[in-house]
NUZAPA-479539 format. One record per residue (C-alpha): x, y, z; residue number from 1. Coordinates in pm, whole numbers, plus 50000, padded with zeros to 5 digits. Example, Ala and Ser with C-alpha at 12.3 -4.5 7.8 and 13.67 -1.06 7.14 Angstrom:
BEGIN
<<51230; 49550; 50780>; 1>,
<<51367; 49894; 50714>; 2>,
# end
This chain:
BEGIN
<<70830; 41418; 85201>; 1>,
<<70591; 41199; 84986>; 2>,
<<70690; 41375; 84699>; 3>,
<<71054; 41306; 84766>; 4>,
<<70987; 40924; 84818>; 5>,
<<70797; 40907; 84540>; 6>,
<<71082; 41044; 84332>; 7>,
<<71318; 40791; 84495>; 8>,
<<71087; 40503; 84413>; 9>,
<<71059; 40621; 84042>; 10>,
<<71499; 40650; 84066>; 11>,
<<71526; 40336; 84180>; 12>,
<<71272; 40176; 83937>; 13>,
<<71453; 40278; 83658>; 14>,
<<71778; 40183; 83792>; 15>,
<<71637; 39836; 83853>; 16>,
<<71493; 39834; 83497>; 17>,
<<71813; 39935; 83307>; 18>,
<<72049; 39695; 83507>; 19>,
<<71750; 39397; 83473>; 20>,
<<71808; 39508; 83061>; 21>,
<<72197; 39478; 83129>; 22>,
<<72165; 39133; 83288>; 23>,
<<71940; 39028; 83019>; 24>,
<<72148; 39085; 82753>; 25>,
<<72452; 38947; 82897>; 26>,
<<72273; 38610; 82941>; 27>,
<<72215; 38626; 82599>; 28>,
<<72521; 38694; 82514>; 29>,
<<72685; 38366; 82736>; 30>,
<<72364; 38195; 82606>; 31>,
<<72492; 38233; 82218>; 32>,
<<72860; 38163; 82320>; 33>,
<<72768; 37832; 82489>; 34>,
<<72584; 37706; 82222>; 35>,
<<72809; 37817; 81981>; 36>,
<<73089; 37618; 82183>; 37>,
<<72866; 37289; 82231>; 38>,
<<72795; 37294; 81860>; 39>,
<<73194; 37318; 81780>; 40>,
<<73247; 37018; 81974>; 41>,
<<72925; 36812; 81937>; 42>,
<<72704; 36949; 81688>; 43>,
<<72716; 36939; 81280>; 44>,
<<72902; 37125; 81058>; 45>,
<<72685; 37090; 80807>; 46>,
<<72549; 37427; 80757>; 47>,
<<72300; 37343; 80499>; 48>,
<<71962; 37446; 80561>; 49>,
<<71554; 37287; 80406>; 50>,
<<71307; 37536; 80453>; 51>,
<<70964; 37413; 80591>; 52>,
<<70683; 37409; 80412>; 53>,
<<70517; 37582; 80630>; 54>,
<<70738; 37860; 80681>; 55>,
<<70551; 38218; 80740>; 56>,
<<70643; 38483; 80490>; 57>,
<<70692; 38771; 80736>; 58>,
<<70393; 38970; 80525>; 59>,
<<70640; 39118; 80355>; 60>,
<<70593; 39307; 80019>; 61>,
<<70900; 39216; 79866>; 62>,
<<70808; 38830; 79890>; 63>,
<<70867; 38662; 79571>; 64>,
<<70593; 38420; 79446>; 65>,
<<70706; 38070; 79422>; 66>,
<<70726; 37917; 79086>; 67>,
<<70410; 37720; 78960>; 68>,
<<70416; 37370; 78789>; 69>,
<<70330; 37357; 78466>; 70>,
<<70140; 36996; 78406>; 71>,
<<70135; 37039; 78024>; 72>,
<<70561; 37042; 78067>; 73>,
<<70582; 36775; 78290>; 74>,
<<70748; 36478; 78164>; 75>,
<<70582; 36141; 78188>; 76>,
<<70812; 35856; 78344>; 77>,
<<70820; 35557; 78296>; 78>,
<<70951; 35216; 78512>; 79>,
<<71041; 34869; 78326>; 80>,
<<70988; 34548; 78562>; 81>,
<<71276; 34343; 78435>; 82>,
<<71252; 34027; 78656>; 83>,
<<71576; 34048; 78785>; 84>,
<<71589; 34114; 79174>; 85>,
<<71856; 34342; 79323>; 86>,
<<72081; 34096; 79516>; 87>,
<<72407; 34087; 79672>; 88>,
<<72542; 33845; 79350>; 89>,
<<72548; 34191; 79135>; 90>,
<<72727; 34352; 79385>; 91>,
<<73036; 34134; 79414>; 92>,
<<72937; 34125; 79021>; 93>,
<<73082; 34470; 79012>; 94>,
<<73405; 34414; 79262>; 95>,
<<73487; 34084; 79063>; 96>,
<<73527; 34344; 78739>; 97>,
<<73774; 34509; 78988>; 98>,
<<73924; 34264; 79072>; 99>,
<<74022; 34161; 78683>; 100>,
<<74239; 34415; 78702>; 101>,
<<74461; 34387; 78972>; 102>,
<<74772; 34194; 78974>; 103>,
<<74739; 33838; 79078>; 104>,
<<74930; 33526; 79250>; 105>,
<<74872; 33193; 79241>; 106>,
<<74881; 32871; 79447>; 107>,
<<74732; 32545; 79424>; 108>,
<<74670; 32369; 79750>; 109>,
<<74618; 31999; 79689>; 110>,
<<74422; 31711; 79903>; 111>,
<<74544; 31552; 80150>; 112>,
<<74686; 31146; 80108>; 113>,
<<74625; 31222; 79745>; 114>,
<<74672; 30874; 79567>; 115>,
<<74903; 30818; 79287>; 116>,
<<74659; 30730; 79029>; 117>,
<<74416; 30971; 79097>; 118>,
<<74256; 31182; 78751>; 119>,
<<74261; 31540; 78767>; 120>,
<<73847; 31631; 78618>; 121>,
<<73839; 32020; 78704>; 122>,
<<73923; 32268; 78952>; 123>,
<<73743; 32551; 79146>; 124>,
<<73900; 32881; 79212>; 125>,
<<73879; 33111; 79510>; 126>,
<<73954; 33529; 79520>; 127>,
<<74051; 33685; 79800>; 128>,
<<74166; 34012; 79798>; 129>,
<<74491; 34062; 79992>; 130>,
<<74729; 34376; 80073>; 131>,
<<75123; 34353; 80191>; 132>,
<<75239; 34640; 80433>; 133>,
<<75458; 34897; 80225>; 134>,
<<75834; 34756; 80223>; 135>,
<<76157; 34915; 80170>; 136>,
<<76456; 34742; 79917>; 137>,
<<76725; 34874; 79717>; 138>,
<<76760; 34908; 79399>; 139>,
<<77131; 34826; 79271>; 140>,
<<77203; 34963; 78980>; 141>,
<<77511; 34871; 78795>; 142>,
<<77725; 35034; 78517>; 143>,
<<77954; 34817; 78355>; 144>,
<<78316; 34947; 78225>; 145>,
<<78427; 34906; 77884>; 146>,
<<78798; 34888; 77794>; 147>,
<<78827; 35024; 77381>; 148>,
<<79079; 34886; 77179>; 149>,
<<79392; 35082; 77072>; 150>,
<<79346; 35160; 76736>; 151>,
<<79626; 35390; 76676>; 152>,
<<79981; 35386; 76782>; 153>,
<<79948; 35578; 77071>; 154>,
<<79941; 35445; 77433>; 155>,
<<79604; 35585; 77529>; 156>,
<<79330; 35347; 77686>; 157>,
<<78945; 35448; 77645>; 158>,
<<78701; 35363; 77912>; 159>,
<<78361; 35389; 77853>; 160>,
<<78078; 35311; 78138>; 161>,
<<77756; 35528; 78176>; 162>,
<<77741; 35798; 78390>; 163>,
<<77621; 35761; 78728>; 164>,
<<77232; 35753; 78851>; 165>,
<<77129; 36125; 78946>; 166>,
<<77060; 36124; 79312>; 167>,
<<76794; 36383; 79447>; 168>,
<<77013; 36494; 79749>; 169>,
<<77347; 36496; 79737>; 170>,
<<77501; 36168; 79908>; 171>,
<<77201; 36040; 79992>; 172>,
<<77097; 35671; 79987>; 173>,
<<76714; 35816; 79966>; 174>,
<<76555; 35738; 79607>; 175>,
<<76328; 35944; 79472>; 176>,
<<76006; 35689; 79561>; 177>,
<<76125; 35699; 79924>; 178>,
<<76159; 36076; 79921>; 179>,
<<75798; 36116; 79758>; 180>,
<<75643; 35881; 80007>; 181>,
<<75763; 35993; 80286>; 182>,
<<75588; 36336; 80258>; 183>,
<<75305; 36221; 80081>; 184>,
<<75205; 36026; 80366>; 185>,
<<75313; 36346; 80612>; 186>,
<<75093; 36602; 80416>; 187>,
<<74842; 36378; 80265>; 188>,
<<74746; 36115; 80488>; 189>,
<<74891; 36361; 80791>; 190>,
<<75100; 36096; 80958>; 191>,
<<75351; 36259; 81108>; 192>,
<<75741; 36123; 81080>; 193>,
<<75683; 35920; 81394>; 194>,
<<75438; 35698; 81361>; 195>,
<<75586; 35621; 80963>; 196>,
<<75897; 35521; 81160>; 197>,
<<75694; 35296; 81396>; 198>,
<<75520; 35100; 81049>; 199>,
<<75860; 35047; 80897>; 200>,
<<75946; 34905; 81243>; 201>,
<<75664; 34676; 81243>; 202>,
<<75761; 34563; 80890>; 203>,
<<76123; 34460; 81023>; 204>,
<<76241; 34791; 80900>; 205>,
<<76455; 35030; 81051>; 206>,
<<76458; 35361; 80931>; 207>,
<<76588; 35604; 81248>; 208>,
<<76344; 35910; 81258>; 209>,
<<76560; 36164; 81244>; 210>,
<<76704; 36025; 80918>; 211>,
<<76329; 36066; 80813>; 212>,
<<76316; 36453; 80937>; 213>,
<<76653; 36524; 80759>; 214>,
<<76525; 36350; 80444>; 215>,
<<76195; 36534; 80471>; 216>,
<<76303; 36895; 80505>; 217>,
<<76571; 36885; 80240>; 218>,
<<76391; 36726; 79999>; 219>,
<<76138; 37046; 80060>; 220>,
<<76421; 37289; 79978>; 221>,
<<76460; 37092; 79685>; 222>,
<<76115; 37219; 79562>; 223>,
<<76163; 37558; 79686>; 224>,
<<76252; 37705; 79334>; 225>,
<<75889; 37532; 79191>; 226>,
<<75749; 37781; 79503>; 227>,
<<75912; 38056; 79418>; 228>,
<<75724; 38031; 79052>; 229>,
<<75378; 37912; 79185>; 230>,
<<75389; 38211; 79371>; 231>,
<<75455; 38431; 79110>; 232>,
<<75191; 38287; 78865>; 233>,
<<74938; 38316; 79119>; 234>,
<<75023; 38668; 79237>; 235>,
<<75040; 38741; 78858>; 236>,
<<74663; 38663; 78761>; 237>,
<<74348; 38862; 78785>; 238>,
<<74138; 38735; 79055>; 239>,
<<74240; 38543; 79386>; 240>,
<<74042; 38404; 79705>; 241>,
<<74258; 38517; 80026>; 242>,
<<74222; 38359; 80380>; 243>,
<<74450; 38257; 80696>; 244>,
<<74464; 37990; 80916>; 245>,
<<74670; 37929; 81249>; 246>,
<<74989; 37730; 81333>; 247>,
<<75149; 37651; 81632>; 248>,
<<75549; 37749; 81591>; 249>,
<<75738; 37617; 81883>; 250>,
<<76029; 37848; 81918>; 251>,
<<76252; 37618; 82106>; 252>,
<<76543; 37668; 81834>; 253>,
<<76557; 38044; 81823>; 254>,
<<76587; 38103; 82203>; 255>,
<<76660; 37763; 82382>; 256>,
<<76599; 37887; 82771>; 257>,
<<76241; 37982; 82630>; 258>,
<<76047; 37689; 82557>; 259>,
<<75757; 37922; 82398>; 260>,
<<75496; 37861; 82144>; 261>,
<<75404; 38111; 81896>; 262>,
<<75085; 38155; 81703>; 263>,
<<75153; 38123; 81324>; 264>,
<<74948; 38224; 81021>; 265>,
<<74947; 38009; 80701>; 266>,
<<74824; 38312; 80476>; 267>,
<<74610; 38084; 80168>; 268>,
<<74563; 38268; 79827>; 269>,
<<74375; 38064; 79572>; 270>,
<<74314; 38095; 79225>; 271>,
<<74003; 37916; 79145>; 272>,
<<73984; 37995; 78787>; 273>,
<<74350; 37826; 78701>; 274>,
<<74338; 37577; 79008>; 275>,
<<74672; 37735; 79173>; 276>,
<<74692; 37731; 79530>; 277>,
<<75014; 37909; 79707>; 278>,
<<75062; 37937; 80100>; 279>,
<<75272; 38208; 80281>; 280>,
<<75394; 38177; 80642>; 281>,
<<75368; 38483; 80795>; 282>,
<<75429; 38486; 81218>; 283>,
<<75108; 38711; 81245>; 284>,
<<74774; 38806; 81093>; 285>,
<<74778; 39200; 81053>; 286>,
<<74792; 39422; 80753>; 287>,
<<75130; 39418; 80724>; 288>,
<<75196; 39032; 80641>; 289>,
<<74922; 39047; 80372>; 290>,
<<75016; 39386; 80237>; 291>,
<<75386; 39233; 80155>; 292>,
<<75278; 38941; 79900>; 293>,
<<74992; 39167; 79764>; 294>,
<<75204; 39468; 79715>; 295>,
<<75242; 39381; 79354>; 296>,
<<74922; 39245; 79250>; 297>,
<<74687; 39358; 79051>; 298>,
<<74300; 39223; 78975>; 299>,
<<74027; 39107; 79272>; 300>,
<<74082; 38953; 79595>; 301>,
<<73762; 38777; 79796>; 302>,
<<73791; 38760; 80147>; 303>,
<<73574; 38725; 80463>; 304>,
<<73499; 39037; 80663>; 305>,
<<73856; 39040; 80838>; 306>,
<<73943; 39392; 80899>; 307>,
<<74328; 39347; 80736>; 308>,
<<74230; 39326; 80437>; 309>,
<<74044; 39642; 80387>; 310>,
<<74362; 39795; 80532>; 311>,
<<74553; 39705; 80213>; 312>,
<<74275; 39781; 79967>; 313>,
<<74244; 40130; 80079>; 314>,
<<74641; 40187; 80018>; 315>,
<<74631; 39993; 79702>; 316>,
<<74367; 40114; 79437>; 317>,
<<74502; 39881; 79177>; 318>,
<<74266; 39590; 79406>; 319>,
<<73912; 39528; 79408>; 320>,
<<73797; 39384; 79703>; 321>,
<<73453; 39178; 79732>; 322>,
<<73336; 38948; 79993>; 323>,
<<73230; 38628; 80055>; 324>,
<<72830; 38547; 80054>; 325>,
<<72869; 38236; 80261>; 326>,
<<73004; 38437; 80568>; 327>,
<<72676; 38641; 80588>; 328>,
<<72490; 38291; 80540>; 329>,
<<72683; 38175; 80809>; 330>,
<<72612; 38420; 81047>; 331>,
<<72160; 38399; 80982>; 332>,
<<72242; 38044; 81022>; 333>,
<<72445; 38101; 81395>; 334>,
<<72121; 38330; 81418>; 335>,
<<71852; 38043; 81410>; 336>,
<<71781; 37912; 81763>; 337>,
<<71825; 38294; 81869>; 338>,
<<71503; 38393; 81598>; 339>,
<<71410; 38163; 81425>; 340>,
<<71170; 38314; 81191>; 341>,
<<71390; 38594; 81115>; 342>,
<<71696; 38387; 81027>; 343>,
<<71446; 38151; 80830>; 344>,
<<71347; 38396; 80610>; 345>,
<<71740; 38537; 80513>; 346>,
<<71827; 38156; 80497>; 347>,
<<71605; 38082; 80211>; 348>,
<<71678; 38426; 80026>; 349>,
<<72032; 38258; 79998>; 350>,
<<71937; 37929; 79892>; 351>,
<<71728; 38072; 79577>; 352>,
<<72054; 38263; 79542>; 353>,
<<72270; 37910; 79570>; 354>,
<<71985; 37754; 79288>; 355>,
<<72078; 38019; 79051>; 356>,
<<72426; 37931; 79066>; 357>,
<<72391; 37550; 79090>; 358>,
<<72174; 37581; 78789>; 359>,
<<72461; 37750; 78623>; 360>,
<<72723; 37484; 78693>; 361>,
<<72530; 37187; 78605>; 362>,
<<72445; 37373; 78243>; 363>,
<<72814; 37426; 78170>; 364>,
<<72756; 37834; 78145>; 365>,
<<73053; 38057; 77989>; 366>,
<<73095; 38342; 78202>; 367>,
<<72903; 38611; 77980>; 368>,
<<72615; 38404; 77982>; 369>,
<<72643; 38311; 78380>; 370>,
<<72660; 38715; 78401>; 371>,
<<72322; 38742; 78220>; 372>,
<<72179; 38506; 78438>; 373>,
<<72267; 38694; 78748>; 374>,
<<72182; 38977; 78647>; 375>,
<<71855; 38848; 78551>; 376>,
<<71747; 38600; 78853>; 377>,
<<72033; 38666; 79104>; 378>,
<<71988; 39074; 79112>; 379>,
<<71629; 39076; 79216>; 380>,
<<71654; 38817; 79465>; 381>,
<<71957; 39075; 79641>; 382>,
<<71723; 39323; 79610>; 383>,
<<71483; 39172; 79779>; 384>,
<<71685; 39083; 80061>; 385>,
<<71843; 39447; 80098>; 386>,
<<71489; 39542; 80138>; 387>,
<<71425; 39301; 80421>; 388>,
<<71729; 39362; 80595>; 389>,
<<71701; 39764; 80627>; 390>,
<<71344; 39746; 80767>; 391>,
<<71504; 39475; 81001>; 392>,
<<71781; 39745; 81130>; 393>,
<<71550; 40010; 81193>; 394>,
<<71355; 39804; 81445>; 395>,
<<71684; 39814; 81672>; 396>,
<<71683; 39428; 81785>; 397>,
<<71922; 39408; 82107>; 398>,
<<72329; 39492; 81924>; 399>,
<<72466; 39237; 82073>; 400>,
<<72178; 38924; 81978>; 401>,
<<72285; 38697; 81701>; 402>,
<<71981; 38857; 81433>; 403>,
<<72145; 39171; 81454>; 404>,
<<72490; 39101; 81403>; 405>,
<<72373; 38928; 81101>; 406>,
<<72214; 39194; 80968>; 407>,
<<72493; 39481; 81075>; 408>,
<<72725; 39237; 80900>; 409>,
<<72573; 39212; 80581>; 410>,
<<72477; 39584; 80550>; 411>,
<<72809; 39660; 80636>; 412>,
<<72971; 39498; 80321>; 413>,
<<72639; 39478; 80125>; 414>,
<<72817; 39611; 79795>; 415>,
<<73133; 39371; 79817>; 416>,
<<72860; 39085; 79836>; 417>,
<<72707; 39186; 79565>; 418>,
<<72983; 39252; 79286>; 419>,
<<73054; 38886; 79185>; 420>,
<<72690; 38940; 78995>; 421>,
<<72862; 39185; 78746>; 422>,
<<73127; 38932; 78600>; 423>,
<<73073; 38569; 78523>; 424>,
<<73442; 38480; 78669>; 425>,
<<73359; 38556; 79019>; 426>,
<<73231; 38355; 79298>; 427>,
<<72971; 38444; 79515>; 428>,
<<73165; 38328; 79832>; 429>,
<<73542; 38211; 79922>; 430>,
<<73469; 37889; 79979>; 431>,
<<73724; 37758; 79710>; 432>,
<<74022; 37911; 79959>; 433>,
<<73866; 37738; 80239>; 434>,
<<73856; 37394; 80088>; 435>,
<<74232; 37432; 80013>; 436>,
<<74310; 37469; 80404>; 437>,
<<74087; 37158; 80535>; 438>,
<<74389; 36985; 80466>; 439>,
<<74580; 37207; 80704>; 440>,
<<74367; 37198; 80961>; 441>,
<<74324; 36817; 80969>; 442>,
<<74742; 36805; 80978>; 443>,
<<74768; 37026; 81266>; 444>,
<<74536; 36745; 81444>; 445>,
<<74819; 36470; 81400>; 446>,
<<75183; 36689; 81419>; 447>,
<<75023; 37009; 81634>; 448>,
<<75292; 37215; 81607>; 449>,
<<75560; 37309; 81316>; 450>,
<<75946; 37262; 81518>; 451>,
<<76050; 37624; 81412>; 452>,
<<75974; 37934; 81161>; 453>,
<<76185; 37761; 80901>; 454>,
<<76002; 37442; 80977>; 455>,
<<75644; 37623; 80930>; 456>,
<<75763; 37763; 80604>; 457>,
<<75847; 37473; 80492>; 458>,
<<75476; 37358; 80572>; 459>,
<<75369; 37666; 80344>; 460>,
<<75566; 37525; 80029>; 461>,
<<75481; 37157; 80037>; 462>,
<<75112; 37242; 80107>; 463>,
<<75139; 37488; 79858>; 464>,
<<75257; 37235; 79562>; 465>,
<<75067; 36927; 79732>; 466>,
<<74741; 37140; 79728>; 467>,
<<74750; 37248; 79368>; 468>,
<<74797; 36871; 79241>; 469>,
<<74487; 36788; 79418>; 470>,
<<74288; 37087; 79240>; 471>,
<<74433; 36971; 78948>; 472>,
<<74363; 36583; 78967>; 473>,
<<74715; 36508; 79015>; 474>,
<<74867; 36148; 79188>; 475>,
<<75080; 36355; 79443>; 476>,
<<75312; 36098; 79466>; 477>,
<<75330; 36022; 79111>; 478>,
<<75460; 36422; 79085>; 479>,
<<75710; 36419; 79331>; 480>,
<<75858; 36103; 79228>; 481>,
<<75893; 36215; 78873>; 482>,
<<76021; 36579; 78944>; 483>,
<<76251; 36486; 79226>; 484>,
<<76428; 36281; 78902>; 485>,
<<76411; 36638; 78696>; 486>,
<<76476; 36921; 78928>; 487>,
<<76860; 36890; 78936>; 488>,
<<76912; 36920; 78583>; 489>,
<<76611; 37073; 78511>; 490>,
<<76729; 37408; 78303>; 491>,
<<76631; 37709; 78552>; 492>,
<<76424; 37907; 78312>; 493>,
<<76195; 37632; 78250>; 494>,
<<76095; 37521; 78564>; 495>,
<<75698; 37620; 78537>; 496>,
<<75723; 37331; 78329>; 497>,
<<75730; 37128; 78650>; 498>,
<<75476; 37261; 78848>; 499>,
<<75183; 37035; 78890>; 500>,
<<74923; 37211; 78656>; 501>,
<<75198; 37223; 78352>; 502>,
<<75274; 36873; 78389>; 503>,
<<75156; 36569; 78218>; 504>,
<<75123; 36209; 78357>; 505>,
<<75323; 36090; 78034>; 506>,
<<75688; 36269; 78160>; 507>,
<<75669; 36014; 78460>; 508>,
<<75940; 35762; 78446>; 509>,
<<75930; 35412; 78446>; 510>,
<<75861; 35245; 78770>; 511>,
<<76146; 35075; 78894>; 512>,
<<76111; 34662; 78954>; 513>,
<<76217; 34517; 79311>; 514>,
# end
């Protein structure tokens, strides 16, 4: 009988033991997900991360020696007292230049009782810099008729008048400034149609707001046929960044007893090299709504670890996939509070990584010679931290703690991190792709939802042609005004010459005076 209890002691031990390990690691678990949560709604973004001086080196072999100062190479600087005290004088100094070059208006405001025989001796002038709400007015443009004499003896009569002004949309009193504003300040500034209606209001303007909707979506299908050829100059280069972002659909139109909302993708594909950006609206994120736009392309696509795209890389030789080094940054730095140390150490493996790239950027590199480099600085560095993280994994930290998804992640795709060090051209993360949807996700903040599938795809082809002016350096507005003057008799087999990164400031017509 002792031997029996004893045996249901030792039973019930390890029972206790194993669920106490269960329990443990699912407060972990809601542990990581809460702070992850509180830091999405309170904490920084910022994931940039200062090593301490202090920092242990883990003993590791594989350590690199920091870099030593030479004091024979240091350079001697030097500090010239001038006398002159920063103040706030140079400062409005600097506006007042400004100022000189913005348009001015005048008024003179005279004393009070001023007596007849008073003597003007001088004058002292007052800025103030002033702004007047944006106003609507209508430009009138006239084309007189001309009656030829008959100069023969036949009974004909010759009129002559120039032809009339080409309107953007057909019968529409909307100019092409109105037109551009309207959706700059939609997809630019992301104020929805609404609350532009509500300004003109304020300025004694009525414009209804479902004019304003009308005006907006047509004057998107006007630029569909500029889409149609930023797409294919994008899917036609070498070497693309690929991500996908939400959007709310409401689905109110297609099925009207069903006031549903769908979930949306806005598929991004960058090309960072020729600063093209083109979006595609796809009602889901699987392989299939990737595999459709990439079916004929040929070259490398970066991504994030996103198991959809691996799908269509393993039907499609003719693509290269690689992956994006900031992702397995991301997740060491998710990994900090958890282990500290650990995370500490991967974290500053990446930054000398970061230096050797920052280094090449700020000394204007080709890519040949920012391949040398890599292969030179960035290589050993990789090594290094391949080293690091396979003696990590074989110590078996809990799967489902922070450390070790960090690691799993980056062994897992350890190869596709590393390729951008064999060719100069490619990035070391996708972070070009994600600055392109920022603007989507800060729009989604002011409209929420796009009204319908056609409405969201219409989101994909303004974002797509807004997005590449800004890589480009391009006044949006400036661009839409001047091509919504071209695209009608624009010939058809020239319209690349439209898109924002083929045109030049110069084609812009003359603005018109109120």
């Amino acid at each position: 009988m002792e031997v029996t209890g004893h045996i249901d002691l030792k039973a019930r031990l390890e029972h206790t033991e194993k669920e106490n390990a269960e329990l443990k690691q699912e407060l972990l678990m809601l542990k990581t997900q809460l702070q992850k949560f509180a830091q999405m709604i309170f904490g920084s973004k910022s994931e940039r991360f200062i090593p301490h001086p202090s920092q242990l080196t883990l003993d590791i072999q594989t350590e690199t020696v920091p870099p030593s100062c030479s004091v024979s190479a240091a350079k001697k600087i030097e500090y010239v007292k001038t006398g002159e005290p920063v103040s706030k004088k140079k400062e409005l100094n600097e506006l007042g230049s400004y100022l000189d070059h913005l348009p001015k208006v005048y008024e003179t405001v005279e004393p009070a009782d001023l007596p007849a025989d008073a003597i003007r001796i001088g004058e002292e002038r007052y800025e103030l810099l002033e702004s007047r709400p944006g106003e609507l007015f209508v430009r009138v443009i006239i084309t007189p008729k001309y009656k030829l004499p008959v100069r023969d003896d036949s009974d004909k009569t010759t009129i002559l008048a120039a032809p009339a002004p080409e309107r953007p949309l057909n019968r529409c009193v909307a100019g092409t400034s109105v037109l551009a504003q309207i959706l700059v300040d939609k997809y630019c500034d992301h104020l929805p149609l609404f609350r532009q209606a509500k300004r003109f209001e304020r300025n004694g303007m009525e414009l209804p707001y479902n004019t304003m909707v009308d005006w907006a979506g047509k004057s998107i299908d006007l630029l569909s046929v500029l889409f149609e050829a930023l797409k294919k100059e994008v899917i036609g280069s070498e070497y693309i960044h690929v991500d996908e972002t939400g959007l709310k659909v409401l689905c109110s139109k297609e099925n009207k007893h069903n006031r549903k909302i769908h979930d949306g993708y806005l598929w991004c594909y960058n090309n960072s090299i020729r600063k093209l950006v083109f979006f595609d609206y796809q009602p889901g994120r699987g392989e299939k709504y990737a595999a459709g736009i990439l079916k004929d392309f040929r070259g490398f696509i970066q991504t994030d670890g996103w198991g959809a795209y691996e799908g269509v890389v393993e039907k499609q030789k003719q693509i290269t996939q690689i992956c994006c080094l900031a992702h397995a940054r991301r997740k060491f730095h998710e990994a900090l509070t958890y282990d500290k140390e650990l995370a500490e150490y991967a974290l500053t493996k990446f930054k000398a990584i970061y230096d050797i790239e920052r280094k090449c950027k700020e000394q204007g590199l080709s890519y040949d010679e920012i391949t040398k480099v890599r292969q030179q600085e960035a290589v050993p560095v990789l090594e290094e931290l391949h080293t690091w993280l396979l003696q990590e994994y074989k110590k078996k930290h809990l799967p489902s703690s922070p450390i070790s998804i960090a690691i799993n992640y980056s062994l897992e795709r350890w190869d596709r991190l590393c390729y951008y060090t064999k060719d100069g051209k490619l990035n070391p993360d996708n972070n070009p792709v994600e600055r392109s949807i920022r603007p989507i996700a800060v729009g989604r903040k002011n409209y929420l939802f796009a009204g319908s599938h056609k409405g969201a795809q219409r989101l994909a082809m303004i974002y797509s042609l807004i997005g590449t002016c800004k890589m480009n350096g391009i006044n949006t507005y400036e661009w839409l005004k001047d091509v919504f003057s071209k695209i009608n008799i624009h010939p058809i087999s020239k319209i690349a010459q439209l898109l924002p990164h083929n045109w030049k400031p110069e084609q812009s017509a003359s603005q018109p005076a109120a």
